[in-house]
N, C-alpha and C positions, 0 to 999 in steps of 0.2 A: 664431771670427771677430772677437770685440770684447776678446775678453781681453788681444788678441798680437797688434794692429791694426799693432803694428810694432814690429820685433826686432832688437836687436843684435846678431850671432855675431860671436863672435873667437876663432880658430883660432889657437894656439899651441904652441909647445915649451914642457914642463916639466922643470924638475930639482931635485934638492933636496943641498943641501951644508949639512954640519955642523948637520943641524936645519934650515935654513930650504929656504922654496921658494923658486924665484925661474921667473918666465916669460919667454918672449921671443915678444913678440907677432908674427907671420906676414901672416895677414891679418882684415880688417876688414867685415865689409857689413850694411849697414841695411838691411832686409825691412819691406818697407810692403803694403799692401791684399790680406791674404790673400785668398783666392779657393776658392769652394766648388766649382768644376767641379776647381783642383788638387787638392784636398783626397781629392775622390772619386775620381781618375787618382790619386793616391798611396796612396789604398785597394786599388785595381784592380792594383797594381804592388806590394803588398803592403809598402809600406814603415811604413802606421800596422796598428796591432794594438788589439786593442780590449779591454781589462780589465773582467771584473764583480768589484769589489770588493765580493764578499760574503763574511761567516762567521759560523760559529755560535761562539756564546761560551759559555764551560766549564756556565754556569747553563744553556743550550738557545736562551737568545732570540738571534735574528737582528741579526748589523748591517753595516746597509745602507749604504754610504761611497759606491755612486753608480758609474753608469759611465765609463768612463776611455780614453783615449786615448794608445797610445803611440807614440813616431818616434824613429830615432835622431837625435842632433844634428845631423848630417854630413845628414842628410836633412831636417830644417828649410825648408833654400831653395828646394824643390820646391812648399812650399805658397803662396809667395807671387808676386803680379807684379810686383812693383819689387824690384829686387835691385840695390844702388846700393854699388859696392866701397871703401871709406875706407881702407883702407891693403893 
């Protein structure tokens, strides 16, 4: 909730010619004041996934990177309540 208080997504076309890349931007929207009731309906709707980033390392000790949160991008703008479109 305070990490990603407010998010850019830009949805674009990608191509890549002769070695380079080049984008052509689509669309645009600013996500402001995520919100923990979406967060829990994007739970419920199964769009976030939940990672334990654990493993045992070759000597036996444990390491513990913490638990994680995953969404696809395209699924982003379900967490927030300001969805404000820039281009």
């Amino acid at each position: 909730m305070t990490k990603l208080s407010r998010l850019l997504v830009v949805i674009a076309d990608r191509k890549v010619e002769k070695g380079k890349e080049y984008f052509h931007y689509n669309e645009a929207y600013l996500l402001t004041d995520p919100s923990a009731r979406n967060f829990i309906e994007a739970f419920k709707k199964s769009l976030i996934g939940i990672d334990i980033r654990m493993h045992l390392k070759e000597n036996g000790a444990v390491r513990n990177r913490g638990t994680a949160f995953r969404i696809k991008e395209k699924d982003l703008i379900e967490l927030y309540e300001h969805r404000r479109r820039l281009i």
